[in-house]
C-alpha positions as CSV (number, residue, x, y, z in Angstrom):
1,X,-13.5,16.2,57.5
2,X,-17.2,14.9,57.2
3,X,-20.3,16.4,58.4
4,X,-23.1,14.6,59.6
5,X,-26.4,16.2,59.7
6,X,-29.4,14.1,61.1
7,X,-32.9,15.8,61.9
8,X,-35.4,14.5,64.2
9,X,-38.4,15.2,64.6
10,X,-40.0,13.3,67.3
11,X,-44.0,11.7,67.2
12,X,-43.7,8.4,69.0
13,X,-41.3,9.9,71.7
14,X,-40.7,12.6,74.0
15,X,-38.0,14.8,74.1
16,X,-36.9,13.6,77.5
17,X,-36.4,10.4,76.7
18,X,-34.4,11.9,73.2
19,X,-32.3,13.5,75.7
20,X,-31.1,10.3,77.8
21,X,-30.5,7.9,74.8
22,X,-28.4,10.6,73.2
23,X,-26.7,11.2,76.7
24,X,-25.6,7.5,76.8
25,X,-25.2,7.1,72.7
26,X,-22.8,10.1,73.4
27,X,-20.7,8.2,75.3
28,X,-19.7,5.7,72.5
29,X,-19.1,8.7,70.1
30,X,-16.9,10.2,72.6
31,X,-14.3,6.9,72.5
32,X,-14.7,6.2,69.1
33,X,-11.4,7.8,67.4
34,X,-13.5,8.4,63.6
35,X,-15.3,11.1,65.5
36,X,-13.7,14.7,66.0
37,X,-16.8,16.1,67.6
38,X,-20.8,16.2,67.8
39,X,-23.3,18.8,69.3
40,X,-26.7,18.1,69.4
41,X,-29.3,21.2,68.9
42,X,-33.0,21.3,69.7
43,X,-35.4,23.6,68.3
44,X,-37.1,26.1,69.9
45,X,-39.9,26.7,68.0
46,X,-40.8,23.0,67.4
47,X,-39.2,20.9,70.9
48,X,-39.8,18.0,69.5
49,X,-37.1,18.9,66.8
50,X,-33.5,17.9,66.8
51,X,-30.1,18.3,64.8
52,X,-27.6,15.7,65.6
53,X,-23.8,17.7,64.0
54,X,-21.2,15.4,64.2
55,X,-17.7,15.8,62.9
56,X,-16.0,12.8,61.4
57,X,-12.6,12.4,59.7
58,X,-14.1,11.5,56.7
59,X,-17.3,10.0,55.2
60,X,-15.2,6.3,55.0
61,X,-14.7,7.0,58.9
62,X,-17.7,6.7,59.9
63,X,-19.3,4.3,57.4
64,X,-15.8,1.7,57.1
65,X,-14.0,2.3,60.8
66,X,-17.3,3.6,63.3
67,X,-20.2,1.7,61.7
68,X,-17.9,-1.2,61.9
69,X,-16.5,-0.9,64.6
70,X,-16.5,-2.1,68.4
71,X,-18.7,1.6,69.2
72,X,-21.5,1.3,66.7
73,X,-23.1,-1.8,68.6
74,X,-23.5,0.6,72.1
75,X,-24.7,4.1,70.1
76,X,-27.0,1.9,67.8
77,X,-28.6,0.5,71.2
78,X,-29.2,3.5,72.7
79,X,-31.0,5.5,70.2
80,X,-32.7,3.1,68.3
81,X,-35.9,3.8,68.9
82,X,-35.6,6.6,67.8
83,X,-34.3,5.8,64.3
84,X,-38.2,5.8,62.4
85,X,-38.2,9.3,63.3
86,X,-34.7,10.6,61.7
87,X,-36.0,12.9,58.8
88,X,-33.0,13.2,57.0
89,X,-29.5,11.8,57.6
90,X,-26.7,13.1,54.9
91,X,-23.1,13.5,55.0
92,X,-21.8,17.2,53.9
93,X,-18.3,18.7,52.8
94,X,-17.2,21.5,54.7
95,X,-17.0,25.1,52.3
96,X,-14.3,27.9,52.8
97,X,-17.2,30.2,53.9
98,X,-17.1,30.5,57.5
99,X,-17.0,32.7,60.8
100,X,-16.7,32.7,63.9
101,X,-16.1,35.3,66.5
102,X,-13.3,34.7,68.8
């Protein structure tokens, strides 16, 4: 498994608008099979801030089999006006250290 972290921080937009695109764009991760799962997180000292986790089965997943595939074309539509205000977009390995409560 593949994490993907992307940060927004939003100038041009407002949040609202953030809000619906990634309501639709969530729709196409949803049906696309590379993708285990995705929770997006806004900040609450800065609102205008966003993290975007999503889960992928591996890095080559999303880049080879989503990007390329038949549910890039809708997600890319839907939040790309957003895209000049992504901060930073990187892929991450999962480590051993974690917790969470039951």
């Amino acid at each position: 498994m593949t994490i993907e972290y992307i940060r927004y921080d939003l100038v041009a937009h407002e949040a609202e608008e953030f809000l619906h695109a990634y309501g639709v764009a969530a729709e196409a991760l949803r049906a696309a099979p590379e993708c285990m799962a995705f929770e997006l997180a806004r900040c609450e000292e800065a609102p205008r801030s966003f993290v975007l986790r999503i889960e992928w089965q591996s890095t080559a997943a999303h880049l080879q089999g989503f990007r390329k595939g038949p549910h890039f074309p809708p997600f890319l539509a839907a939040i790309k006006p957003f895209v000049g205000e992504i901060a930073e977009m990187r892929h991450y390995s999962p480590t051993s250290l974690v917790f969470r409560r039951p």
